[in-house]
PDB file of N, CA, C and O in Angstrom:
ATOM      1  N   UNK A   1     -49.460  68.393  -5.032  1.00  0.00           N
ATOM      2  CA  UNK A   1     -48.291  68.876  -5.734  1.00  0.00           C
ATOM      3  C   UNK A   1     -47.252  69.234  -4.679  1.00  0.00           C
ATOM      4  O   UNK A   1     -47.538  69.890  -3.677  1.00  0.00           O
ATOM      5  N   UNK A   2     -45.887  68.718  -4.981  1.00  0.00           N
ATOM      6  CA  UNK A   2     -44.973  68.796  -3.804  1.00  0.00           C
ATOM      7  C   UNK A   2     -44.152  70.275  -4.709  1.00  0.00           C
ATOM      8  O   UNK A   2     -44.301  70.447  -5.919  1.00  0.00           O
ATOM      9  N   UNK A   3     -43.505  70.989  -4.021  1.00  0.00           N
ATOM     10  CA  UNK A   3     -42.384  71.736  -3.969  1.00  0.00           C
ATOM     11  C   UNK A   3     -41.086  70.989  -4.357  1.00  0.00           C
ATOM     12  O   UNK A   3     -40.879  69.882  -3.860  1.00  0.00           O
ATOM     13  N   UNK A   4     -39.829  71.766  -5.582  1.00  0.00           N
ATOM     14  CA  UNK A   4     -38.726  71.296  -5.094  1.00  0.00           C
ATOM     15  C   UNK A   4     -37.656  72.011  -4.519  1.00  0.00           C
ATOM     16  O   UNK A   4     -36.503  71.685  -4.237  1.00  0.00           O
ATOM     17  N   UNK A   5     -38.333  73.120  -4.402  1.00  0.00           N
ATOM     18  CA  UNK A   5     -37.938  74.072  -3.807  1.00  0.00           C
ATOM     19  C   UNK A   5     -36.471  74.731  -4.811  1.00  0.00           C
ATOM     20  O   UNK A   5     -35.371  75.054  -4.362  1.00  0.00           O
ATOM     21  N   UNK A   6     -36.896  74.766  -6.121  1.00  0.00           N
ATOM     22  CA  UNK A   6     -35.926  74.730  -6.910  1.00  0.00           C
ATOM     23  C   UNK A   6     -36.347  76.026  -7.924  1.00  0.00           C
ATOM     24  O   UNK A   6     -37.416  75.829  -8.501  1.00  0.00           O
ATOM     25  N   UNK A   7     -35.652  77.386  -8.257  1.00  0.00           N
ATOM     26  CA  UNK A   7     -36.459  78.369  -8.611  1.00  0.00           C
ATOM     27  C   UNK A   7     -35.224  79.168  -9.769  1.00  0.00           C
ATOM     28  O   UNK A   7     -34.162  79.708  -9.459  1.00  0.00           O
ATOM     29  N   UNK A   8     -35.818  78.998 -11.109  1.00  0.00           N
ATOM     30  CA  UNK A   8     -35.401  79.585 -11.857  1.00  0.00           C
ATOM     31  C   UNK A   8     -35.549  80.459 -12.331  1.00  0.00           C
ATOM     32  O   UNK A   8     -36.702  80.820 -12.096  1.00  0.00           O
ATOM     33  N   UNK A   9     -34.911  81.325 -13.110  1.00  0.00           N
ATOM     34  CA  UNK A   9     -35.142  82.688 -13.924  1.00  0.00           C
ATOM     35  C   UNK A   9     -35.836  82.468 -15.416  1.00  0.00           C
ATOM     36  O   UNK A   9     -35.218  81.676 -16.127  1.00  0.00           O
ATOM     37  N   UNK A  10     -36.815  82.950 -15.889  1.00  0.00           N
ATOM     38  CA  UNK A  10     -37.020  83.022 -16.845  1.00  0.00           C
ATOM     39  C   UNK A  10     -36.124  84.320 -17.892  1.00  0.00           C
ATOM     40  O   UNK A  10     -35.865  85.496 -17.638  1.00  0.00           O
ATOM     41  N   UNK A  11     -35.856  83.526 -19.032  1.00  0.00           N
ATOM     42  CA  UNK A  11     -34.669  84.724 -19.438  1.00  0.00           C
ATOM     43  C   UNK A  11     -35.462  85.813 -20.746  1.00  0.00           C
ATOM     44  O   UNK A  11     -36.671  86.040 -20.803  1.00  0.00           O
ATOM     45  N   UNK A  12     -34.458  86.334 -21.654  1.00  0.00           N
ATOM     46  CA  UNK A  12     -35.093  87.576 -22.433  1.00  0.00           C
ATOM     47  C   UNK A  12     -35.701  87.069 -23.686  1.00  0.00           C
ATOM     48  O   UNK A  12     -36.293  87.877 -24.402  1.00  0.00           O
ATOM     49  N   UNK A  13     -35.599  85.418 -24.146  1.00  0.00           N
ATOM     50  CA  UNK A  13     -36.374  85.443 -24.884  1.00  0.00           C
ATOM     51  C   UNK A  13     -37.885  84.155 -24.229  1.00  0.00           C
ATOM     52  O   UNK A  13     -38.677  83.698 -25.052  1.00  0.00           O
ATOM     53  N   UNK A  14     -37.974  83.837 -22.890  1.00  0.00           N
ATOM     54  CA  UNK A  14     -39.334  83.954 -22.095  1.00  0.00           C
ATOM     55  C   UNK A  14     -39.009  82.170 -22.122  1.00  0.00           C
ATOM     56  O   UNK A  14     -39.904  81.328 -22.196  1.00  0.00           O
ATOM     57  N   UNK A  15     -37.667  81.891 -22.050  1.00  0.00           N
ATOM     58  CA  UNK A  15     -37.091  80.400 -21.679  1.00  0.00           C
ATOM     59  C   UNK A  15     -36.620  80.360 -20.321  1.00  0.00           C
ATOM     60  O   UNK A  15     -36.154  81.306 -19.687  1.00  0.00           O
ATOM     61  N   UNK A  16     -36.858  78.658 -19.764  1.00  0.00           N
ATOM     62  CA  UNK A  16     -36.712  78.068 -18.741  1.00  0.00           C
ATOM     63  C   UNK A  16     -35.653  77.260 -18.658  1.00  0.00           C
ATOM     64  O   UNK A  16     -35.354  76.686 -19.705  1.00  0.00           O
ATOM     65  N   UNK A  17     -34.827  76.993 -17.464  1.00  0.00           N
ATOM     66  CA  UNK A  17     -33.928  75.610 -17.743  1.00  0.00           C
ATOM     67  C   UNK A  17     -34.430  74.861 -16.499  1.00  0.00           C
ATOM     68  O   UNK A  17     -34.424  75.276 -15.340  1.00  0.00           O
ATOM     69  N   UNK A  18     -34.996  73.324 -17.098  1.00  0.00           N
ATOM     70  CA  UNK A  18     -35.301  72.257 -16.142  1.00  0.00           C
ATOM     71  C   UNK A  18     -34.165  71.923 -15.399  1.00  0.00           C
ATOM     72  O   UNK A  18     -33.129  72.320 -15.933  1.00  0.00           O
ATOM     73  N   UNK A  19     -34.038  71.410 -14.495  1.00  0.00           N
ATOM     74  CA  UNK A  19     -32.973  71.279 -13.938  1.00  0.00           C
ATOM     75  C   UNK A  19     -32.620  69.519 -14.257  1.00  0.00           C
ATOM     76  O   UNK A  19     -33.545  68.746 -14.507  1.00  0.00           O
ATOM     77  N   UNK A  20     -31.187  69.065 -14.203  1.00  0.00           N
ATOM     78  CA  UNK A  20     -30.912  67.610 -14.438  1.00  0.00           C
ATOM     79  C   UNK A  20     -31.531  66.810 -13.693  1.00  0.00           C
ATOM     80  O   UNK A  20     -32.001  65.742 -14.086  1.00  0.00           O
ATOM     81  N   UNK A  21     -31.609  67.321 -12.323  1.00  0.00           N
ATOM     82  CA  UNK A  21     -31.952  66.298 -11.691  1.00  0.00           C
ATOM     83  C   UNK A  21     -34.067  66.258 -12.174  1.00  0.00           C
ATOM     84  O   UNK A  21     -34.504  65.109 -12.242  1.00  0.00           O
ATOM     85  N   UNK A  22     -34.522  66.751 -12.292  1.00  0.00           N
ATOM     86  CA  UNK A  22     -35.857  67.016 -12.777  1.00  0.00           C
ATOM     87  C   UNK A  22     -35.866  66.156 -14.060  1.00  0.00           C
ATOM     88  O   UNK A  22     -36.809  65.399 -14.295  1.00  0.00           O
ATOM     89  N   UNK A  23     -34.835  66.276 -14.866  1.00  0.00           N
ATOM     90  CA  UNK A  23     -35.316  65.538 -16.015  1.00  0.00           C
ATOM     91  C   UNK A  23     -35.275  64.297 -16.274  1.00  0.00           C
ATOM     92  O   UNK A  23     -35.954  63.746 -17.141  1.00  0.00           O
ATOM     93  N   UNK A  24     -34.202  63.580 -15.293  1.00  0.00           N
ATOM     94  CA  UNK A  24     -33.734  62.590 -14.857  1.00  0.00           C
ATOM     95  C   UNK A  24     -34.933  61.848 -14.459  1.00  0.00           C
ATOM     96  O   UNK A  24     -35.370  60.976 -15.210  1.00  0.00           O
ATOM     97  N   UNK A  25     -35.659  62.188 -13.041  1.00  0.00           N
ATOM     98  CA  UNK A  25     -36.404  61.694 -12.681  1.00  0.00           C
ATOM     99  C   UNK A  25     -37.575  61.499 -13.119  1.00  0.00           C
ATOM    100  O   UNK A  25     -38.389  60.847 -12.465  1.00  0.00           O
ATOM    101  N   UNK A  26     -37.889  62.094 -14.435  1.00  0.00           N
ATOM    102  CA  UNK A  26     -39.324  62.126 -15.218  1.00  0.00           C
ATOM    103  C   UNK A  26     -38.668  61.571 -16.304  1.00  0.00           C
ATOM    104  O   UNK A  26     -39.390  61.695 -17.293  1.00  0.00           O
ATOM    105  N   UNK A  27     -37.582  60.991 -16.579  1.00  0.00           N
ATOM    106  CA  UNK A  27     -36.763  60.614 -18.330  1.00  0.00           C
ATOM    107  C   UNK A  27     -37.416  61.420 -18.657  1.00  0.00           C
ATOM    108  O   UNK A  27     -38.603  61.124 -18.792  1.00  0.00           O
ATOM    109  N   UNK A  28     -36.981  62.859 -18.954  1.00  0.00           N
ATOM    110  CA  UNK A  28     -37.325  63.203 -20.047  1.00  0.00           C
ATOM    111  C   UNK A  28     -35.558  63.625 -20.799  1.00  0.00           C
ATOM    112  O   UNK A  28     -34.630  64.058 -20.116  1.00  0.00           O
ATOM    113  N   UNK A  29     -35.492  63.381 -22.146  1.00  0.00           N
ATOM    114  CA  UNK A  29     -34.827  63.460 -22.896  1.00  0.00           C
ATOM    115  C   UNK A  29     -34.402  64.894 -23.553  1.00  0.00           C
ATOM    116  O   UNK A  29     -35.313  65.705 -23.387  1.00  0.00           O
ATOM    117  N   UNK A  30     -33.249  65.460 -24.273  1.00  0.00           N
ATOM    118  CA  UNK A  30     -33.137  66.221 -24.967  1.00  0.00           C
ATOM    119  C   UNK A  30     -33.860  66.632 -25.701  1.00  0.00           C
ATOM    120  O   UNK A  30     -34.247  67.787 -25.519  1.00  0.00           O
ATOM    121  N   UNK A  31     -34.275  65.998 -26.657  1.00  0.00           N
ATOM    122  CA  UNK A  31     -35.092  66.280 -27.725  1.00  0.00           C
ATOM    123  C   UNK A  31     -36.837  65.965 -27.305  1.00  0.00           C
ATOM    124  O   UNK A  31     -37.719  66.199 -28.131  1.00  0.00           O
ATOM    125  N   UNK A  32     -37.120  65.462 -26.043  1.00  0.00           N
ATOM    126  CA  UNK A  32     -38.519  64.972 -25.922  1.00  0.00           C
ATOM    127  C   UNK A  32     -39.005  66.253 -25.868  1.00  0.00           C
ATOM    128  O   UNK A  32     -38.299  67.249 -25.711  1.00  0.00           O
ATOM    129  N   UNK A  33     -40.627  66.248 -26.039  1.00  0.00           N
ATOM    130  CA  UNK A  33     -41.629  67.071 -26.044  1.00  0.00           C
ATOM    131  C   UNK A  33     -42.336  67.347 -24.848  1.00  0.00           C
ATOM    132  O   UNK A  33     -42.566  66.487 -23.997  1.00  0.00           O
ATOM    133  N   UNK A  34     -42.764  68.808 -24.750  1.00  0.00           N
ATOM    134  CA  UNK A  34     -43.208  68.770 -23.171  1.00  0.00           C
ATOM    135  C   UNK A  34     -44.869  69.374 -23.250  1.00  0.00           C
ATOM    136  O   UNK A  34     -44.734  70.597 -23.230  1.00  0.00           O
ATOM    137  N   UNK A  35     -46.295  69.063 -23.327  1.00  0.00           N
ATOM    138  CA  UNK A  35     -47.378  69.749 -23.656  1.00  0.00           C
ATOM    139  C   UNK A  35     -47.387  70.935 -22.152  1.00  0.00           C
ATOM    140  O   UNK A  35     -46.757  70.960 -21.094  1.00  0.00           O
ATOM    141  N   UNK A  36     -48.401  71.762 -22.745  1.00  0.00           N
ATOM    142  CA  UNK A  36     -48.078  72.973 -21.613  1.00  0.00           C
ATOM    143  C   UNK A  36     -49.684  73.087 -21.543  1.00  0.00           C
ATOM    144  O   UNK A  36     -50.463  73.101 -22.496  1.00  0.00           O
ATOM    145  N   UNK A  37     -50.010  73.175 -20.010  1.00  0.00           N
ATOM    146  CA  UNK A  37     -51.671  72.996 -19.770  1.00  0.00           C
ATOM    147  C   UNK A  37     -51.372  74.717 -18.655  1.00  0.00           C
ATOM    148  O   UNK A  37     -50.373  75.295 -18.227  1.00  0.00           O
ATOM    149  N   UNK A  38     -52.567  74.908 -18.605  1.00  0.00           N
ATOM    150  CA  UNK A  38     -52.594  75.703 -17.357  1.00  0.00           C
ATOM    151  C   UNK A  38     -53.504  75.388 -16.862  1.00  0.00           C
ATOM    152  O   UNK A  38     -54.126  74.648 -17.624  1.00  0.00           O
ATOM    153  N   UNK A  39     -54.250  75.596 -15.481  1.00  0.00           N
ATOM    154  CA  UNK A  39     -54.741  74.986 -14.219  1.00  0.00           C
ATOM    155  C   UNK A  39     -54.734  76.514 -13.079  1.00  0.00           C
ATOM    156  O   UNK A  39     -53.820  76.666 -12.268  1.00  0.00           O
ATOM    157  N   UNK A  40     -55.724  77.381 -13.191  1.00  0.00           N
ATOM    158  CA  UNK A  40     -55.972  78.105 -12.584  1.00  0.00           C
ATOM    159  C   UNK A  40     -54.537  79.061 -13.002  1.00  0.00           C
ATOM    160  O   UNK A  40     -53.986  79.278 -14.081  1.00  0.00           O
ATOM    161  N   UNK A  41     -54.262  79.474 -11.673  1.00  0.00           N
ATOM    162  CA  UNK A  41     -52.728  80.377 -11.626  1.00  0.00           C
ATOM    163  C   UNK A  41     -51.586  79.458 -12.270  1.00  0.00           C
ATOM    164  O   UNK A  41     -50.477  79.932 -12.512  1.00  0.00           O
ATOM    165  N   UNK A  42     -51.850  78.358 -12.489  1.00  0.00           N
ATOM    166  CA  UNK A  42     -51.026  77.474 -12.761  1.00  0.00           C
ATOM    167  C   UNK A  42     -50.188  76.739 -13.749  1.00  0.00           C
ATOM    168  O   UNK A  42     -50.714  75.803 -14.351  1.00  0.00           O
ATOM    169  N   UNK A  43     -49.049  77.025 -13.969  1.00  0.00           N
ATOM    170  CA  UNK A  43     -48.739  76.127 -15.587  1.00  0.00           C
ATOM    171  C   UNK A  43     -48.243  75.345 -15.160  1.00  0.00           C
ATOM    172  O   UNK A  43     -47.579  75.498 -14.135  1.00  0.00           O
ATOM    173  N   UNK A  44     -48.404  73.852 -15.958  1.00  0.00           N
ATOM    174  CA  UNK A  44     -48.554  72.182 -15.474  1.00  0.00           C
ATOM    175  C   UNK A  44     -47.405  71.753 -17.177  1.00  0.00           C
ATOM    176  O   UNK A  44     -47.789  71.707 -18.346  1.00  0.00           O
ATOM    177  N   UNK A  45     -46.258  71.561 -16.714  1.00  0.00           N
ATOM    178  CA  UNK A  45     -45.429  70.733 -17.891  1.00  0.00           C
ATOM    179  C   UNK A  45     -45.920  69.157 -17.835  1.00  0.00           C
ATOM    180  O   UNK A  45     -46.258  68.695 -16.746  1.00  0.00           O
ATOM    181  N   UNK A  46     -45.954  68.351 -19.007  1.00  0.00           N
ATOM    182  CA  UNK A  46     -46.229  67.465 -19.348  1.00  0.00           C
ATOM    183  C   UNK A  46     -45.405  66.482 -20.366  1.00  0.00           C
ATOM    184  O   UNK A  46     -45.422  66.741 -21.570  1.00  0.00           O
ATOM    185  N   UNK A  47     -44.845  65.605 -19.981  1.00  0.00           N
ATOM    186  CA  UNK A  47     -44.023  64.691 -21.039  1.00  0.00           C
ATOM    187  C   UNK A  47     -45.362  64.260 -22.113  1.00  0.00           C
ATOM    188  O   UNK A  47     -46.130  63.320 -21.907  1.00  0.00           O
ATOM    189  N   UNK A  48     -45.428  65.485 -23.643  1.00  0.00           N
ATOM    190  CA  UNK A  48     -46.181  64.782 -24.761  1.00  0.00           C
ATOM    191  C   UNK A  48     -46.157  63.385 -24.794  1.00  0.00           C
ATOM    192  O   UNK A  48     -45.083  62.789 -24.713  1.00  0.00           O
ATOM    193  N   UNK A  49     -47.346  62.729 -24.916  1.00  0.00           N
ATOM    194  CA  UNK A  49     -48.081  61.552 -25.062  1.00  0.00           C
ATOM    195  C   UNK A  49     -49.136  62.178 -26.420  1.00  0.00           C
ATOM    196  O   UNK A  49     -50.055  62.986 -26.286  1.00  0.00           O
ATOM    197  N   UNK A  50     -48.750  61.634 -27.498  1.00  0.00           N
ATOM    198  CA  UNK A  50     -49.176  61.919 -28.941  1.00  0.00           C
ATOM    199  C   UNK A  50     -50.825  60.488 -28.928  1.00  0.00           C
ATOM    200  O   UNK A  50     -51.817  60.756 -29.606  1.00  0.00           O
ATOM    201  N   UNK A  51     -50.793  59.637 -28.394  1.00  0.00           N
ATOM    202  CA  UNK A  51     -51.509  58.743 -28.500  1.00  0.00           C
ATOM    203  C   UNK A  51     -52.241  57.798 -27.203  1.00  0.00           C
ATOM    204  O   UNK A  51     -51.771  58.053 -26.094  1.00  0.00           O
ATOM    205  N   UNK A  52     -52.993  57.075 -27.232  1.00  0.00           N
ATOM    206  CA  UNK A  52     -53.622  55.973 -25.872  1.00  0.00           C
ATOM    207  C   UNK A  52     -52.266  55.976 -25.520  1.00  0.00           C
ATOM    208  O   UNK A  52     -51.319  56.084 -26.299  1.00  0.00           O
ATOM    209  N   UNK A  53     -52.218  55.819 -23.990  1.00  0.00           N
ATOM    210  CA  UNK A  53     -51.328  55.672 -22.651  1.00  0.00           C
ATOM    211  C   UNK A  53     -51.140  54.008 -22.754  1.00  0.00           C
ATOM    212  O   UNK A  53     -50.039  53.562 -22.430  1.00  0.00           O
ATOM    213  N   UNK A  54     -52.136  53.120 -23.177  1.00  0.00           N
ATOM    214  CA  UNK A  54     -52.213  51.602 -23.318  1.00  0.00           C
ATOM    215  C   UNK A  54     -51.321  51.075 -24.759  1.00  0.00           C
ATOM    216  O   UNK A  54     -50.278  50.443 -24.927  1.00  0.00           O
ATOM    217  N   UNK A  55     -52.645  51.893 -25.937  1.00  0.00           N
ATOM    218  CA  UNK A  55     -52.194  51.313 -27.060  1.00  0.00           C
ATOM    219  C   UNK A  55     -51.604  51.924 -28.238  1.00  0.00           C
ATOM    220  O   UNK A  55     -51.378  51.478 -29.363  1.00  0.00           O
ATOM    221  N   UNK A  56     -51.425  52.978 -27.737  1.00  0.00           N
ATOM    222  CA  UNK A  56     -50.706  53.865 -28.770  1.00  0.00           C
ATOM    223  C   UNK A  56     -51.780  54.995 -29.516  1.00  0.00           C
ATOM    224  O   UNK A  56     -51.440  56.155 -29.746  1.00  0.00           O
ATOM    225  N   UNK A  57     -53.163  54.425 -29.854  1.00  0.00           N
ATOM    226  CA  UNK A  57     -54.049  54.397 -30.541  1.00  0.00           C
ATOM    227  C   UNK A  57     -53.859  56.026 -30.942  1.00  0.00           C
ATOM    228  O   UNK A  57     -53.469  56.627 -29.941  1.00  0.00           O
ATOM    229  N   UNK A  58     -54.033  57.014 -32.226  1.00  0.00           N
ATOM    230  CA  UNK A  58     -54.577  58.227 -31.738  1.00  0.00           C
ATOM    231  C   UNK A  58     -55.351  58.864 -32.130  1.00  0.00           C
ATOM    232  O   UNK A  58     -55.240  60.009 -32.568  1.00  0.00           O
ATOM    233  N   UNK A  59     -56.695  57.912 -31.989  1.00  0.00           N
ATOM    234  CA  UNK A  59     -58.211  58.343 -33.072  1.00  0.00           C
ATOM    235  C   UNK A  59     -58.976  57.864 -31.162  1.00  0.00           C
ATOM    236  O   UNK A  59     -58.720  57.113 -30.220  1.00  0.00           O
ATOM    237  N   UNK A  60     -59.910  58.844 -31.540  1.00  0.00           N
ATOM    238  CA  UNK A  60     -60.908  59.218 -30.380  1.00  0.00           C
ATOM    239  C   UNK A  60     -60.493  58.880 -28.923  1.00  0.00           C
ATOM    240  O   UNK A  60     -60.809  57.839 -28.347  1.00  0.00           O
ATOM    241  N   UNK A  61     -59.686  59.967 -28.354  1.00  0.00           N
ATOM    242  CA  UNK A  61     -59.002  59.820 -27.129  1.00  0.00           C
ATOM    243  C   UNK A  61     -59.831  60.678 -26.383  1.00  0.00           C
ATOM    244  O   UNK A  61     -60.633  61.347 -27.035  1.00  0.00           O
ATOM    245  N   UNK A  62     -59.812  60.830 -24.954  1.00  0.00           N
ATOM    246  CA  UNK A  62     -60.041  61.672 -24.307  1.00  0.00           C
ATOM    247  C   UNK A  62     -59.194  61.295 -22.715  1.00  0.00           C
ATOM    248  O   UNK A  62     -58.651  60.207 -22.523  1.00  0.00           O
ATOM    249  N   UNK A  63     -59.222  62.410 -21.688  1.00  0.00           N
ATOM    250  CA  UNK A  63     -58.383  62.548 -21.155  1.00  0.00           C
ATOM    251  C   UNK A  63     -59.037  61.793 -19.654  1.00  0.00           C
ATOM    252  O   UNK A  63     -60.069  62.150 -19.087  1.00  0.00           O
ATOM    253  N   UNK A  64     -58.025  60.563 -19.184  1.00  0.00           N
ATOM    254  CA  UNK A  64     -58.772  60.459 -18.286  1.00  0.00           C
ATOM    255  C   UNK A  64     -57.186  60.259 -16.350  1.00  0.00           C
ATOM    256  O   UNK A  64     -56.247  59.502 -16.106  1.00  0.00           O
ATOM    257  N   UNK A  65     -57.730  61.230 -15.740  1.00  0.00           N
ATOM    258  CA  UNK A  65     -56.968  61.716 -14.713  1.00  0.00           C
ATOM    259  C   UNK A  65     -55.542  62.335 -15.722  1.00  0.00           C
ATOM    260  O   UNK A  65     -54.465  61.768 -15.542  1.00  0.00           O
ATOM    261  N   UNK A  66     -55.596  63.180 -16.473  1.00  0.00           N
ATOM    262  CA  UNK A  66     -54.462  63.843 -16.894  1.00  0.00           C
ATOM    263  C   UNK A  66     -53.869  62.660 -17.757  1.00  0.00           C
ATOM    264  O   UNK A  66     -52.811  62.983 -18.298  1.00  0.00           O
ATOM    265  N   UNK A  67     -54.214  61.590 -17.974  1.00  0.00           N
ATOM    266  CA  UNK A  67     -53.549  60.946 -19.206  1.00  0.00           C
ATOM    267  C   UNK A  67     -54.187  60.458 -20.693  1.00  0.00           C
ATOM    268  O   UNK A  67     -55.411  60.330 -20.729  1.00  0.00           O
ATOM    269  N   UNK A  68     -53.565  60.233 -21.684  1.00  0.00           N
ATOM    270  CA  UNK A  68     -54.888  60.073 -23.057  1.00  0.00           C
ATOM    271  C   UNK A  68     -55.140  58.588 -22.662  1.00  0.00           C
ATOM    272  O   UNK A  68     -54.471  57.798 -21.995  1.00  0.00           O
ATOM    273  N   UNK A  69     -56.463  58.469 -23.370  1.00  0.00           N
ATOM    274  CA  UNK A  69     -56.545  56.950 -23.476  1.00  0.00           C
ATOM    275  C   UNK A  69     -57.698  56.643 -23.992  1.00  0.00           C
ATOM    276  O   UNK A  69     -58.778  57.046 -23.559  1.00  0.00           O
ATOM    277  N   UNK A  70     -57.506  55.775 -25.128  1.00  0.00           N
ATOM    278  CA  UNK A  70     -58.676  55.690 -26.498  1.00  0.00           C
ATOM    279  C   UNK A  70     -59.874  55.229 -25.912  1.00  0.00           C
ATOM    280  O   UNK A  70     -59.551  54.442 -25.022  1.00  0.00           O
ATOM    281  N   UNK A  71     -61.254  55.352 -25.989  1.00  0.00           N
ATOM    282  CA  UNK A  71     -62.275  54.510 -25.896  1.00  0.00           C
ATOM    283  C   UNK A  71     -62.245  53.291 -25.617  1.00  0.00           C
ATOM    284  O   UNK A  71     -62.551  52.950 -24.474  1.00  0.00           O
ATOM    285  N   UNK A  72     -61.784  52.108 -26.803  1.00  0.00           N
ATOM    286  CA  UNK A  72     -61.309  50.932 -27.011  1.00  0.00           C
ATOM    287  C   UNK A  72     -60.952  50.619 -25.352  1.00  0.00           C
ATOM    288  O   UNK A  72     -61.618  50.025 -24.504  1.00  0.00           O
ATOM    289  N   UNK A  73     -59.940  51.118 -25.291  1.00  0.00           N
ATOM    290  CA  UNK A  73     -59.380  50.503 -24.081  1.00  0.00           C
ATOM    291  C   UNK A  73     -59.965  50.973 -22.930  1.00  0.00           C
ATOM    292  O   UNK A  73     -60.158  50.248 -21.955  1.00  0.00           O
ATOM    293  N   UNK A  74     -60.288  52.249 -22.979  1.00  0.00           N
ATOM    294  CA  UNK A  74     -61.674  52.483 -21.196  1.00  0.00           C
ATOM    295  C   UNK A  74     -62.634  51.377 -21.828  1.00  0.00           C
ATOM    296  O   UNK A  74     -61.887  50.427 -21.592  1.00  0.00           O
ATOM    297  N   UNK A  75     -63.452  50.941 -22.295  1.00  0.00           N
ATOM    298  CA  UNK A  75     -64.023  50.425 -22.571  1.00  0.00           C
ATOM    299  C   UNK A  75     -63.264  48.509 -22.240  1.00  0.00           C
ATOM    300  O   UNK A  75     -64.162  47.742 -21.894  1.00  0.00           O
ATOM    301  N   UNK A  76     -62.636  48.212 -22.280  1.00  0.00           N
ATOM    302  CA  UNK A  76     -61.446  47.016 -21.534  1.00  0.00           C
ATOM    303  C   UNK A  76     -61.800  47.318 -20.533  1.00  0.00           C
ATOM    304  O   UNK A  76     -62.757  46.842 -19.921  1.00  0.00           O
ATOM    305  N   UNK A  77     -60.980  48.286 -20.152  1.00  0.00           N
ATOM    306  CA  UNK A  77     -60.838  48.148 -18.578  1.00  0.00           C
ATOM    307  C   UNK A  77     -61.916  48.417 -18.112  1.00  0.00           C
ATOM    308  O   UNK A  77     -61.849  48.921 -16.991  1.00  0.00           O
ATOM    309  N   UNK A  78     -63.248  48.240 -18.661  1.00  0.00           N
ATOM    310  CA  UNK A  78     -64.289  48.459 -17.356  1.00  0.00           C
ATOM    311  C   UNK A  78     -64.617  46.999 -17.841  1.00  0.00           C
ATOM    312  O   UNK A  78     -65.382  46.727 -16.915  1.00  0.00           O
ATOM    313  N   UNK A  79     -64.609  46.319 -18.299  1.00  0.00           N
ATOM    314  CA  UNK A  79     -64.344  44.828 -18.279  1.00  0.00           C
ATOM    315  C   UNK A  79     -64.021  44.050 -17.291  1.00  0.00           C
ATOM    316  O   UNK A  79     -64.638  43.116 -16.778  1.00  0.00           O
ATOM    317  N   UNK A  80     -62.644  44.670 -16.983  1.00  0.00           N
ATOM    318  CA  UNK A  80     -61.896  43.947 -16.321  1.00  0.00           C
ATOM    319  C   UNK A  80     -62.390  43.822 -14.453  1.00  0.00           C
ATOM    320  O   UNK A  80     -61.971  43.073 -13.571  1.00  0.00           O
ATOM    321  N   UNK A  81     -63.134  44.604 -14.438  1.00  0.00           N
ATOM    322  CA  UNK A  81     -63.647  44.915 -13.117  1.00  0.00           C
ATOM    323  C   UNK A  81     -65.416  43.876 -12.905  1.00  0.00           C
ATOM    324  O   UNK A  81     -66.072  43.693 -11.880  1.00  0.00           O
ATOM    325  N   UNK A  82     -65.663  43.440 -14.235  1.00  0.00           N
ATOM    326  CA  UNK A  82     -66.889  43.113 -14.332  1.00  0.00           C
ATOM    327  C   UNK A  82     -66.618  41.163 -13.515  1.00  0.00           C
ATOM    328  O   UNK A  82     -67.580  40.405 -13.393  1.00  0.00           O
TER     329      UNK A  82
END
């Protein structure tokens, strides 16, 4: 995890402002969704992914290196290595 050395105030009702250039570089949008994980001391923002990272899918996912992705398709891609 890099630094951007970029440090905001949280205000009185317990809101953040991303900065442009941050949102820019992740597209994230006005209206997009952000999931909120924590990780030890840590809170981890996330551009929501509602479904598979491949196929959209969003029946029996599980998480693989921090992204969703259905059975169906882990199940492909260990194929693809065969």
């Amino acid at each position: 995890m890099k630094s951007t050395g970029i440090v905001r105030p949280i205000d009185d009702l317990g809101r953040i402002v991303l900065p442009i250039e941050i949102r820019k570089n992740l597209n994230l949008g006005s209206r997009d969704s952000l999931e909120i994980f924590i990780d030890g001391n840590r809170i981890v923002l996330q551009k929501y992914q509602p479904g598979c990272l491949f196929c959209g899918n969003a029946d029996d996912l599980c998480f693989y290196k921090g992204k969703l992705v259905c059975r169906e398709c882990i199940e492909a891609l260990g194929k693809v290595h065969n």
